[in-house]
KEZA-214010 format. One record per residue: residue in one letter; x, y, z of N, C-alpha, C, CB in turn. Coordinates in steps of 0.05 Angstrom, whole numbers, plus 5000, padded with zeros to 4 digits. Glycine has a CB too. Layout:
AXYZXYZXYZXYZ
...
END
This chain:
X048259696872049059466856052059466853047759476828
X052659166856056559236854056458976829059559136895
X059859046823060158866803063558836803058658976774
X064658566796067858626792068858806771069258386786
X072458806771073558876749073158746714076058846760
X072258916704072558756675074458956648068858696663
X075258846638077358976618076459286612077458786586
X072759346606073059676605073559816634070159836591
X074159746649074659876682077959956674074259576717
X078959716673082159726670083259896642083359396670
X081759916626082560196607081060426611082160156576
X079360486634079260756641080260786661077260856643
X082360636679084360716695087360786688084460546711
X087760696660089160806647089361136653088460726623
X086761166645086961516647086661666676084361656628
X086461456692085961616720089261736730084461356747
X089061986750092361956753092961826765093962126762
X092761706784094761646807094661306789093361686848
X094261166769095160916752096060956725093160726749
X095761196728096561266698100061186698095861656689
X101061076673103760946673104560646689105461156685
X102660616701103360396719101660086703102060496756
X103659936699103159646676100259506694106959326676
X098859376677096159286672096259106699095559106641
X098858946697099258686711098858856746103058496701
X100758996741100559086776097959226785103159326784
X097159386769094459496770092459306785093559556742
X092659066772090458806785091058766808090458506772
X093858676808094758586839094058826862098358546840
X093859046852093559236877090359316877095759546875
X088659206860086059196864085558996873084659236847
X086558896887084458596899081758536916085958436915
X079958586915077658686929076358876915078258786953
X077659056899075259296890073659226874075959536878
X070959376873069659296858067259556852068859036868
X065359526824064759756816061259746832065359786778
X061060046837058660146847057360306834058860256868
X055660226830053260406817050860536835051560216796
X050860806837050260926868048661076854052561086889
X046661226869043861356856043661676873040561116864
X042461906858043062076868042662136893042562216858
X045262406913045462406939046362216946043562446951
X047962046942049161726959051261976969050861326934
X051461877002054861907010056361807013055661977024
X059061846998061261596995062161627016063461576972
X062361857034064861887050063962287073068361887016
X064462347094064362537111067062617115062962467133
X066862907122069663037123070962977157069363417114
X072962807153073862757176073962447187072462927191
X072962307174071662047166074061907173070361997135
X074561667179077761527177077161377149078761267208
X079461407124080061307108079760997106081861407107
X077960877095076660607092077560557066073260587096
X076260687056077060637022076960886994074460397012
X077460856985077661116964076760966935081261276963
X075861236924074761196891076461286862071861376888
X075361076850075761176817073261306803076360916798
X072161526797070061576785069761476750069761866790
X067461236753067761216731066461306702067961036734
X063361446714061461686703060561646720059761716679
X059161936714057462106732059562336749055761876753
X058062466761058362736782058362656815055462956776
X061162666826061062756856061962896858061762656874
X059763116883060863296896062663336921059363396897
X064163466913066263546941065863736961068763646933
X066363736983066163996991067263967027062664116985
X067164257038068564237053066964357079070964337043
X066464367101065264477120066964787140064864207136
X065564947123067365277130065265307154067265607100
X065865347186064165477200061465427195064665717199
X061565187197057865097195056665097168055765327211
X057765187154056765247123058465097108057065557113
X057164917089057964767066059164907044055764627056
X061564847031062565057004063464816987065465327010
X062564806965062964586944066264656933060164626915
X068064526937070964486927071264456892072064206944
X069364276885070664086864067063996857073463766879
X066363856831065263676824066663576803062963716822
X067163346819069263086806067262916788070862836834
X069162896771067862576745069162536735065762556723
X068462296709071462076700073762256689070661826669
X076662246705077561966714077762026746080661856699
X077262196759077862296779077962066801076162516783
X080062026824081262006840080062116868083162106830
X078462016878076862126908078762016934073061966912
X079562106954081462036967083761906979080962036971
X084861846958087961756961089561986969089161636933
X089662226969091162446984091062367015089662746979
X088562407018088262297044088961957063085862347044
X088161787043088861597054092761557055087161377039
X093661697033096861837044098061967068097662017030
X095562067073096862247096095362217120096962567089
X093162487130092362447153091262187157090762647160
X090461997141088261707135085561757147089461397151
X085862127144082162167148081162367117081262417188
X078962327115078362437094077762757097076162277084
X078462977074078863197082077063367073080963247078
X074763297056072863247045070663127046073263207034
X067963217048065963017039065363037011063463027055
X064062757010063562646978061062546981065762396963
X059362706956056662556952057062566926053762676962
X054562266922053862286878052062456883052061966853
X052762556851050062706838048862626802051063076839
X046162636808044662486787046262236777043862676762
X047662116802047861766802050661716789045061576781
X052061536789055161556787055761246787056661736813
X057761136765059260866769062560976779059160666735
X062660796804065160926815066460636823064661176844
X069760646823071060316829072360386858074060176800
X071460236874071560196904073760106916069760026911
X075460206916078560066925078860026966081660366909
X079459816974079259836993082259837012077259676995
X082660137021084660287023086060137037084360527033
X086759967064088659807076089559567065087959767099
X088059457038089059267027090659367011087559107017
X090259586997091859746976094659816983090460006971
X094359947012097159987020099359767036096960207036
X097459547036099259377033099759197022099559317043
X098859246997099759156968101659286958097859166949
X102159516956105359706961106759716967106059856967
X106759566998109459437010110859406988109359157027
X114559356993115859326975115859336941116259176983
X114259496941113859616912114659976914110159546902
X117559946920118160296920118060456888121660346935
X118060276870117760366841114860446843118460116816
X112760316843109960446836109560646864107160196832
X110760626881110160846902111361106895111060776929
X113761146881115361376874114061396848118561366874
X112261236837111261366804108461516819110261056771
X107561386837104761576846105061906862102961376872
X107161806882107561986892108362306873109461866909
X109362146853110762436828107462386808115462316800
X106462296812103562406797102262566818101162146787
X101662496840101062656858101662936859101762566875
X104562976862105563236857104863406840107463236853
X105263226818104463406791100963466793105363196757
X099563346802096363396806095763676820095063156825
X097663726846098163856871098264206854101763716890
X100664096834101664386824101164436800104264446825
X098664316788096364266770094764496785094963946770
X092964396810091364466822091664736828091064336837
X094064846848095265116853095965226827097865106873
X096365186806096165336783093265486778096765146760
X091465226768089365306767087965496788088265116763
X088765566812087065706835088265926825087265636870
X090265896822091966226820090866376790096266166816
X090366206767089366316742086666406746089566116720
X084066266764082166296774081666636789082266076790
X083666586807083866936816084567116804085467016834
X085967106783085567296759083367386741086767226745
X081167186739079367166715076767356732078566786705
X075567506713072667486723070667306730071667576711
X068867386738066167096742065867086714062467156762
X065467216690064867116662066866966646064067336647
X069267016655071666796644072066616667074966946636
X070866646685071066386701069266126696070466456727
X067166336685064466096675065166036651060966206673
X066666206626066566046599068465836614067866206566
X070965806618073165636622072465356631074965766640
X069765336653068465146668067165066642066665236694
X066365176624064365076597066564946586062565326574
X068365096573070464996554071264746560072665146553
X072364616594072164366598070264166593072464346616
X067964276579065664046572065764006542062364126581
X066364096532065964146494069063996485065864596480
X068763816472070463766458071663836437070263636458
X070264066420071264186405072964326401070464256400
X075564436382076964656388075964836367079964626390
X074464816356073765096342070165126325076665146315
X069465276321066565206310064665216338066364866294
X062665136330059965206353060364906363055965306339
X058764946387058964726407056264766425061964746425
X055264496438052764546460052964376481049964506448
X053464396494053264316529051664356544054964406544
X050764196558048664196586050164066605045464026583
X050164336616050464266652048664046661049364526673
X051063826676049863596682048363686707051863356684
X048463836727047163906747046364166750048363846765
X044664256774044064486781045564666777043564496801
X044964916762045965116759047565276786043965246749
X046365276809046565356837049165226843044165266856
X049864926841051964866845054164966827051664636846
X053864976803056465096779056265356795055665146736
X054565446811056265726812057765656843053966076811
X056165576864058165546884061565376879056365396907
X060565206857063865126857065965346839064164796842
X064265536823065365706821066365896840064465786808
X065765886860065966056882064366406873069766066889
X062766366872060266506861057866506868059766456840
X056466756875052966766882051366676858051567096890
X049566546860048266496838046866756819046366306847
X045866926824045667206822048067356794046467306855
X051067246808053067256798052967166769054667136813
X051866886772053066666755051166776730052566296766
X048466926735047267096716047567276705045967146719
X047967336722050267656705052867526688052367936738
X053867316688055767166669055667136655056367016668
X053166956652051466836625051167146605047666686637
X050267406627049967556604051167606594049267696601
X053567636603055867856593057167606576058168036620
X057367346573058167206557056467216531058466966569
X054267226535051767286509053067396480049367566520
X055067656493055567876484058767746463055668126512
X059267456471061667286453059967146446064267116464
X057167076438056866856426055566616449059666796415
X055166586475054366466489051666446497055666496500
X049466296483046766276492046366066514045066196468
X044866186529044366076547040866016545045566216568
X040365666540037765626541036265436557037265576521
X033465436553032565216580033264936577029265196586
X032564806597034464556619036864556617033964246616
X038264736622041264626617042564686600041664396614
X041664786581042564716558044564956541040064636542
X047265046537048065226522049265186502048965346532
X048865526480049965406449052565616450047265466415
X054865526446057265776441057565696409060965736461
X057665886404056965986376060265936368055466356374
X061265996375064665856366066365906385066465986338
X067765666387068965566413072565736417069065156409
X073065766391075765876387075166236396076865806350
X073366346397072266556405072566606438069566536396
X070266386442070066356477072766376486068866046490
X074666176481077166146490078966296494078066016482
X079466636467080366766473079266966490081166786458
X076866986494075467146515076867076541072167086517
X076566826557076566706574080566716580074666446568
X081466756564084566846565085867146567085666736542
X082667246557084067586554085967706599079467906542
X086867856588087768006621086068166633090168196622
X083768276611082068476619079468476611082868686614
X077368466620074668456599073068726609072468126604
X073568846584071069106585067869066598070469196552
END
């Protein structure tokens, strides 16, 4: 099912990066054609290597990323609102570097990439405001990998929680929107692993219960766990 732009699209691109800062008015003009998709689980938006057609705004729901290592699939990322699905690429090689599927179904805004970039023509102001969001995303990202290789698998898994809870202090409960199996491969983790996590998080306050479902007993707790340099 598709549908046009309507006023709540254009205030949750507010928060996406690559429009974030950039005025309402131009925003429209460089969407001309997109429009929103409502896709059902397993849809593929896109194959790694693909020539760049068009790229997404996630607007809810879960896509997975991932990348093809030697025949074997390794999950990168699972992206959701406000996330940004291939505009890196349609910058550069204009093939996608990544594949992208939904999971348990997704509203995503459909931009269709050669109209976009040449709607940019002579607009070197919004091209130098993306390009420096870009950057800053880039060395966002390489931050986070580098803090990642420090952590254990049990501060790797609270930290992945802590992005779901909006709380900063007091108990909190989250369910994993998807398969457990996947949170751990995008952890870069055996699932095996991701159990032995859960336990040793138990031991701050972290229950882990059926479908999905976990209680952290206080969130200001988790957090300094998940920051310590060393965990006994």
């Amino acid at each position: 099912m598709t549908q046009g732009l309507d006023r709540e699209v254009l205030l949750q691109l507010q928060f996406a990066p690559l429009f974030t800062g950039v005025m309402e008015k131009d925003v429209k003009d460089l969407l001309g054609g997109a429009e929103v998709l409502s896709l059902g689980h397993e849809h593929e938006l896109y194959r790694e290597g693909q020539v760049v057609d068009r790229f997404f705004v996630v607007l809810d729901g879960h896509v997975e990323l991932s990348v093809d290592v030697e025949g074997k699939k390794s999950v990168v990322e699972v992206a959701r609102r406000p996330t940004v699905l291939g505009d890196a690429a349609m910058f550069g090689s204009g093939r996608y570097i990544m594949s992208a599927r939904v999971l348990t179904g997704a509203r995503l805004l459909s931009i269709p990439a050669q109209a976009f970039c040449q709607r940019l023509e002579g607009r070197m102001d919004i091209m130098l405001h993306m390009l420096t969001t870009m950057s800053l995303r880039l060395r966002m990202l390489v931050r986070q990998i580098a803090e990642l290789k420090l952590k254990t698998t049990a501060q790797r898994l609270g930290s992945f929680m802590l992005t779901m809870v909006e709380a900063d202090e007091g108990r909190a409960e989250l369910r994993f929107p998807y398969d457990k199996r996947l949170v751990a491969d995008q952890l870069g983790m055996k699932p095996e692993s991701l159990s032995r996590a859960l336990a040793k998080l138990a031991r701050v306050g972290v229950e882990s219960r059926p479908d999905n479902l976990v209680v952290i007993a206080d969130v200001e707790r988790l957090r300094d766990f998940c920051a310590e340099d060393e965990v006994g």
